[in-house]
C-alpha positions in Angstrom: 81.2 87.9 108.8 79.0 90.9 108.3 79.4 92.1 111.5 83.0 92.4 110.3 82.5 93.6 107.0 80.8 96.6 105.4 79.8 99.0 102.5 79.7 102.6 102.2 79.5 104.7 99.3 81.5 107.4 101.6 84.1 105.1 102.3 86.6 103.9 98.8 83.5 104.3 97.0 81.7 101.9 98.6 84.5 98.8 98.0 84.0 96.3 101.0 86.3 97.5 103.6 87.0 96.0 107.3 84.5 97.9 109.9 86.2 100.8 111.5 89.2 100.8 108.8 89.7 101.7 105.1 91.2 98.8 104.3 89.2 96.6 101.7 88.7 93.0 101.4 90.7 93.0 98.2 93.7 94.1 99.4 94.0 91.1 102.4 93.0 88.5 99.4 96.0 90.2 97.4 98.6 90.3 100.6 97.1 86.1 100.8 97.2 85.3 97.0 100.9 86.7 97.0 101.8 84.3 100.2 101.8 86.2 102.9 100.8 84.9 106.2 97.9 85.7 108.2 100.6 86.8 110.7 101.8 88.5 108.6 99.3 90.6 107.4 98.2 91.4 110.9 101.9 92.6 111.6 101.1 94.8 108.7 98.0 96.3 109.4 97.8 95.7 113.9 94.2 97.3 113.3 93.1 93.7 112.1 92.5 90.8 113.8 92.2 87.1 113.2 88.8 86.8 111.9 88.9 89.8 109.8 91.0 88.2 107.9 88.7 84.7 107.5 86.1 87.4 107.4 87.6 88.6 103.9 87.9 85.1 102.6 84.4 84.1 103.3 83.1 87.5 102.2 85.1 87.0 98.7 83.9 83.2 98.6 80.1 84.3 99.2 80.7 86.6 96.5 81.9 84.3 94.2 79.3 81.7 94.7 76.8 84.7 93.4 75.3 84.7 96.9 73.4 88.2 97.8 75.8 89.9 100.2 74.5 93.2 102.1 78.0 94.5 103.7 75.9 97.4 104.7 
């Protein structure tokens, strides 16, 4: 998961964002939380793949469990 996700206060202000794009973790937890598929969200955005997406989900869970997460 780190290797996938990252931090940086020059990219969105340092929200955790897929490596190499500007799309943040929140927004693939928003597209899944409103139902759409994994297939679909990689139709949307072709710059993802597969385990970006379960990258987001465990990022957001490890978050939520109040587990330090360097996304650096």
């Amino acid at each position: 998961m780190n290797d996938r996700i990252t931090a940086d206060p020059k990219v969105l202000v340092g929200k955790p964002v897929i490596r190499g794009t500007r799309i943040p973790v929140y927004v693939i937890l928003e597209l899944l939380a409103a139902g759409n598929t994994r297939d679909e969200i990689l139709q949307a955005y072709p710059q993802l793949t597969a385990e970006d997406v379960i990258a987001a989900i465990e990022y957001a869970s490890l978050v939520l469990r109040g587990e330090l997460v360097d996304a650096r």
